[in-house]
Structure formats: C-alpha cells, structure tokens
N, C-alpha and C positions, 0 to 999 in steps of 0.2 A: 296309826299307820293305815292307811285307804291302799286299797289293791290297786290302785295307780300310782302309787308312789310307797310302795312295800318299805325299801331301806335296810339297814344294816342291823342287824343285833349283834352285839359285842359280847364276847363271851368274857364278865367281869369274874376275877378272881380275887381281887381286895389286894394285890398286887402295883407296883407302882407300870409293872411292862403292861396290862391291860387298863389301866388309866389312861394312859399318853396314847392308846392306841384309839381309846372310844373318841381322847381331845383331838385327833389328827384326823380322824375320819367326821365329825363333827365341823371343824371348821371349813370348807369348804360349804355348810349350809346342808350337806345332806341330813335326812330324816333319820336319826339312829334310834335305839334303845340299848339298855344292859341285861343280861340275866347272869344272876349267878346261880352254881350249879352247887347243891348238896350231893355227894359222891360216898360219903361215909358215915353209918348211922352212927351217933354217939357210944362208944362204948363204956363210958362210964371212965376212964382213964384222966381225963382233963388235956389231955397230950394233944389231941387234936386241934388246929387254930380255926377250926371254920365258922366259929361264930364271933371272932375277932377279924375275919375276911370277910366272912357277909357285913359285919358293922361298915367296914373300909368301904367296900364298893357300895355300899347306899351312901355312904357319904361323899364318895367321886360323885356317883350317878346325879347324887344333888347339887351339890358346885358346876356340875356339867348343866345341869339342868332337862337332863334326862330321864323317860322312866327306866324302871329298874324291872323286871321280871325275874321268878325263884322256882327253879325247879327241882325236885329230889328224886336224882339217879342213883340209891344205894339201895337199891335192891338190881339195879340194871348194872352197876360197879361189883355186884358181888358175884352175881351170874358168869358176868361177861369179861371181868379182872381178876377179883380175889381168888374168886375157886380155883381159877387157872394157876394163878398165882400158889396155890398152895398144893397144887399137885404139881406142879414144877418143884418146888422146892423137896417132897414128899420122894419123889424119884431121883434124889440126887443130884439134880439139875439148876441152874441160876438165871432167873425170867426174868425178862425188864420189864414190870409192868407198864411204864410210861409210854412203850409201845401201844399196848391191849389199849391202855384209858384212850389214848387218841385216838386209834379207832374206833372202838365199841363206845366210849362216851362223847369225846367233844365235838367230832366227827361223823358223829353217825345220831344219839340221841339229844345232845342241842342241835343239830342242823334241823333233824325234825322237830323239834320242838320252835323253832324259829321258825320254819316254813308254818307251822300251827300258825303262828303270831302274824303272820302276814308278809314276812320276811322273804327276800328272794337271795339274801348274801349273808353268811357268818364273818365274824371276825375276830380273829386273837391275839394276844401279845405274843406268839412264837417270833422266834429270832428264824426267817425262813422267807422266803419268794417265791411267788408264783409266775408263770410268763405262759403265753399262745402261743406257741409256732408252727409253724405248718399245721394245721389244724390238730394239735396236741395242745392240752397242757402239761406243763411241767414245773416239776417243784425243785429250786433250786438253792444254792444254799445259802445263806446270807452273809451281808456285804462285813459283816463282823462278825469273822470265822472265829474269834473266841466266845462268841453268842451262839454262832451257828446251830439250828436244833432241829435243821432236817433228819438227821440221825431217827428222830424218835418219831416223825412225819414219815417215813417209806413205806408206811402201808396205808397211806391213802391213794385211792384213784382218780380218775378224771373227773365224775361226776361230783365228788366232793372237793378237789378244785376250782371248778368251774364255778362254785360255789362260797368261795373261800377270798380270806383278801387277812394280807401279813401286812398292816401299817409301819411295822417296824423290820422290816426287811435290810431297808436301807441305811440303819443307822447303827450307831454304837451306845453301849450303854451308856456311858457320863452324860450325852446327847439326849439319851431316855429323862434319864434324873434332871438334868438341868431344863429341858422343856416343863418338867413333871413340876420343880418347884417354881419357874417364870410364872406357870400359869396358877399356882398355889393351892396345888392339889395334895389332900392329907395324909396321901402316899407316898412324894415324893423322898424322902429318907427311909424309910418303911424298908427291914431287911427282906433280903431275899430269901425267897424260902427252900430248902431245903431237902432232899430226901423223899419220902413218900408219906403223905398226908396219916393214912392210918397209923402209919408209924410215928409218926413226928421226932420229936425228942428223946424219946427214950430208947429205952436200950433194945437191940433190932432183937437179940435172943431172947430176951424176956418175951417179947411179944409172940415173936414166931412159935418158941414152947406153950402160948395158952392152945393152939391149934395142931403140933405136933408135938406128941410128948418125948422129949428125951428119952434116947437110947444109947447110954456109955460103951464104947468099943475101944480100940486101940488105937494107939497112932506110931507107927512105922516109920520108917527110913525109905528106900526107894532101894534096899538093899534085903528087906522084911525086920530089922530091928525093932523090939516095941522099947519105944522112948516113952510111952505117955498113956495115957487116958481121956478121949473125948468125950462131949456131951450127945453127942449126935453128928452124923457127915453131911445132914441138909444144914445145920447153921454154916457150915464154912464154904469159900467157893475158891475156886486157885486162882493162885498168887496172893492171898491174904497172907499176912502176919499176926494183926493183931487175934487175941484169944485165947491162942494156944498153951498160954499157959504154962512151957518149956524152958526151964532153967538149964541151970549147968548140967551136961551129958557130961559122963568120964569118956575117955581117949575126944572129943570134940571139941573146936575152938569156942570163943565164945563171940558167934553170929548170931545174927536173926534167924528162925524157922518161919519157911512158908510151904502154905499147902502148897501139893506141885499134882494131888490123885486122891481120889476119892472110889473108895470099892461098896457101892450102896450094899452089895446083897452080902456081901459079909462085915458091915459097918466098920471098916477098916479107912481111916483117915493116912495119906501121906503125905510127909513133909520130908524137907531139904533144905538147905542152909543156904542163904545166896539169893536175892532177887535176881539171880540172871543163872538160874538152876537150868541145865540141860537139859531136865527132865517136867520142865514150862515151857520147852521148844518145840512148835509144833511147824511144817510147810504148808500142808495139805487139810483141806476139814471139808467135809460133807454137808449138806441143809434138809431140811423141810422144803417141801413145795415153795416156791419162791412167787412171792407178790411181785409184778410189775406197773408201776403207775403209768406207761404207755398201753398197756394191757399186755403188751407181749416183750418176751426176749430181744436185746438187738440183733440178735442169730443163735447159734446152738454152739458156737464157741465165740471166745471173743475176749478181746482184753480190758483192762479197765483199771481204777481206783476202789479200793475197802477199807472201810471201817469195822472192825468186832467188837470194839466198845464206842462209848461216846467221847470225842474230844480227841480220840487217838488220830495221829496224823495219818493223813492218806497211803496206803500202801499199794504199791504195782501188784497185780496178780491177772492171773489166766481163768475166765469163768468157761467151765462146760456144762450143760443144761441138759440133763437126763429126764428119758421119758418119762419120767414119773413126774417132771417138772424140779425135782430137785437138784442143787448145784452141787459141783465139784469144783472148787479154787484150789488153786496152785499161787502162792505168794509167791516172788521175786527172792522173797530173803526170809529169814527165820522169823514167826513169830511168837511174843512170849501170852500166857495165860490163857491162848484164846480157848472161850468157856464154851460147853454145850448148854444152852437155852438162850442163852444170850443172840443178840441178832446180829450179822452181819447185810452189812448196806454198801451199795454198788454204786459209783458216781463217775462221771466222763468230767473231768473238770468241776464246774460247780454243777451240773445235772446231776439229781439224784434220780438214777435208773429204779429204784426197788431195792426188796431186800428178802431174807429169811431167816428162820432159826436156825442156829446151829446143832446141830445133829452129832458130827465126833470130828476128829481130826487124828493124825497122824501121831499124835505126842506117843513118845514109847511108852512111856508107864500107863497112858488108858488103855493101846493097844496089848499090853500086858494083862491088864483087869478084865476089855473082852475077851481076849483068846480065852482065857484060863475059867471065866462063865458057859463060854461055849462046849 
C-alpha cells in the first residue's frame, strides 16, 4: 500500500461476517488488506478457537487474494479488558466486556496498528452504520435490527468513526452467507461464534474460579429465608436461573428460582420464584460518567430510547445528565433485571447517542442491601 493510495485493512476474524466484509470492500477495486488480531494468550485449556480463526482468515485473505497482516493484543486485552473484567466481576458487578474489547482493542489498537501499515480506514464485520451529518459523525443502528450491534459500538467517538466503515450495515445475515458461499468463501457455513473468546465453550464458573476462588455463602429469599448454599455471589448476575442448584423448598410451589439481589460484603445471594419477580423491578438507575459519540449531551435533560442489555427492545425513558457527567433515567414503565455494570445505551430512533455503565437503580431489594451497608 503507497501513501497515496493507503486503503482499507479489514479487521479478519476467521468469521464468515468479516469475509464478506473484506469481498464487499474489495470489489469495487479498492486497495485492501486483512489482519487478524490475537486478543487471548493460550491458556493451555484447548477452548480457545483462535487458531482455527487465524487458519479461516488466511484462507479468505487467500481466495480474496489479499495480504493478510497478525497482530498480538493479549497483553493490551488483558490490561485494558480482562483486568477490568475481573474486578467487575470481583465487586459483585456484571461487565460486558465486548464493550471494553471494542474500544480499547478493535477501535483503538488495530486502528493504530493500520495507520502503522499505511492505512487511512478500518473495517469490520459489525452489524452497524456510519453516516456525516452536519458536520458530525454518527453511528447508527443497522438495517437488520436482529444484527444490530451498535449496542456494543457506543463508546466510540468521532475520530474513530471518521475512520471506520461497516460494509455490512445494510444487509441481513442469510444476505451475508449467501454472498459468502456465491463467491466460495471457506467460511461461508462456518458457525457463529459465540460468548467471549477466553471463555469459549466451557463452563463460565469453572473459568471464572481459576481467577476468583470461591467463597460459599447463603442464598435467601427476599424475605431473609436461607434456602440454600452458593459458590460465590460474583458467579451469578440477576435474572439468572440456571445454577442455583434449588430443589423442592417445603411450604413453596414448585417454580423456577432466580437471582433477583446480591449482598457482595456479606456474600449473601437472593433469589425469587417467578421471572417477572417484583423484586427484578426496577424505574430508575443511575450511571458512570456517560460517553457521548457527538462529544457532548443533547442537553442536560432530554428524552429518548434505552437499551441495558443487548437485543432488548427500545424502551421510552427521561435522561437527566448530572454534573459529574453521570445519568439519571426515568423509564416510561417498569423494567426487569436491569444490572449494575452492565451498559445502558441511548438512541433517538436509529441514532445511537452514547452510553454508560450502570451504577444502581431503584430495585427495592438493592436499595435494601445499600441502606443496611450504610
């Protein structure tokens, strides 16, 4: 690539969504390349797929007839995701790391690392779009809202949009796969993957226990009953079910138990019968300083659309924006599980404004856990 005609690096994952992304951007004739990214050093487990995804994308990048470039971010993944990742989990809390990775890795350490290479534009298989308007960019959400994956994109800013190009913004998956096997690319069937890389296939406890050891406490009722015995209150996060472990209770029907509270400093787990437990009803939740991809708030109050998990449908709510930069949302209506660490994301239609971590919310029984720490 000549500094007069930089082009595109494509950020390969051995994936069929970042295949069809490098063939789409390719045909037209522009000048691309591949690199894939090592994010995770071997731990010796086998669980890992990344050396059956590095094979994949050399073998697109060859069909394509592209180079391929490799870089290893698992020391810059550990710093900048895992650690995080496990002091969240450590305080009781429930992190997305596919937040962190996007910033701090795909968005931040391949964009430099392609500007290294001569590069003046990344590119990914995210399900997402970019657009200029009035002199902004903006990240918006894609045309296949069961793809959609601005969710996990709301903490990038303008300078890494400006920079940035979603080939597959506009289409739907079947669209993906069946381009992917027209053009007889050895990804096109190739499942989808999954969860989070470190993790892969196995079991999320086992793993989490090599880094926090278990610590057996109680698990209660929303009433103080002990029903049970946990391994630990960072493996669970509310609204789960599975784990727990909890058979037949006497005087109790025979329901599901799910986590609905979690008491870290006296390792006290609570559960409640019922996915639609009153005590997983939250209106109100608090954030962390709030990322804005315009740079700034629309105002200092304002209305809009949220997300607290990924996939979950748009909910109406009131943002107010405290000096400290952190939000106060008011939902419309009741909602259920919404987690502290987890991220809530702010969207005007398909604009996605930004976003933050969640910090606490209104649910009675947390508000029960801080009062009674205070």
């Amino acid at each position: 690539m000549s500094a007069a005609n930089p082009g595109t690096i494509v950020g390969m994952s051995g994936g069929v969504d970042s295949s069809v992304a490098a063939l789409l951007l390719q045909r037209p004739g522009a000048s691309i390349a591949g690199l894939f990214m090592d994010n995770w050093a071997d731990d010796g487990s086998g669980e890992c797929r990344a050396e059956d995804d590095r094979r994949d994308a050399v073998a697109v990048c060859g069909r394509l007839g592209i180079p391929i470039h490799f870089r290893d971010f698992s020391r810059e993944y550990w710093d900048g995701v895992f650690s995080h990742f496990l002091a969240e989990y450590a305080a009781g809390r429930t992190p997305n790391p596919d937040v962190l990775c996007n910033r701090e890795i795909k968005f931040r350490h391949f964009l430099d690392a392609a500007r290294e290479l001569g590069a003046d534009a990344i590119a990914t298989g995210h399900y997402a779009r970019v657009a200029r308007r009035g002199g902004r960019w903006e990240l918006l959400r894609a045309a296949d809202r069961d793809k959609d994956q601005s969710y996990f994109l709301h903490q990038l800013g303008q300078a890494q949009l400006a920079a940035t190009r979603f080939p597959l913004g506009e289409m739907t998956k079947p669209d993906v796969r069946r381009i992917a096997a027209e053009a007889g690319l050895p990804t096109a069937r190739k499942k989808d993957s999954t969860g989070i890389c470190f993790i892969g296939e196995r079991d999320f406890r086992e793993f989490l226990g090599r880094y926090l050891p278990a610590m057996t406490g109680e698990i209660r009722d929303p009433q103080g009953r002990v029903l049970g015995e946990h391994p630990g209150v960072f493996y669970f996060t509310l609204g789960q079910r599975e784990g727990l472990q909890l058979g037949g209770i006497r005087g109790r029907e025979a329901a599901p138990w799910y986590v609905v509270g979690k008491d870290v400093a006296r390792n006290i787990l609570y559960v409640d019968q019922g996915s639609d437990s009153p005590w997983l009803q939250s209106t109100t939740l608090h954030s962390e300083r709030a990322h804005w991809i315009g740079d700034s708030a629309p105002s200092a109050r304002f209305e809009c659309q949220a997300q607290t998990r990924y996939r979950q449908p748009p909910e109406a709510c009131e943002v107010r924006v405290g000096d400290d930069g952190g939000l106060s949302v008011r939902f419309a209506r009741g909602q259920r599980a919404v987690t502290p660490g987890q991220s809530i994301v702010l969207y005007e239609e398909d604009v996605c404004l930004g976003g933050a971590v969640i910090e606490r919310t209104d649910a009675a029984l947390e508000r029960a856990i801080r009062d009674e720490a205070a």
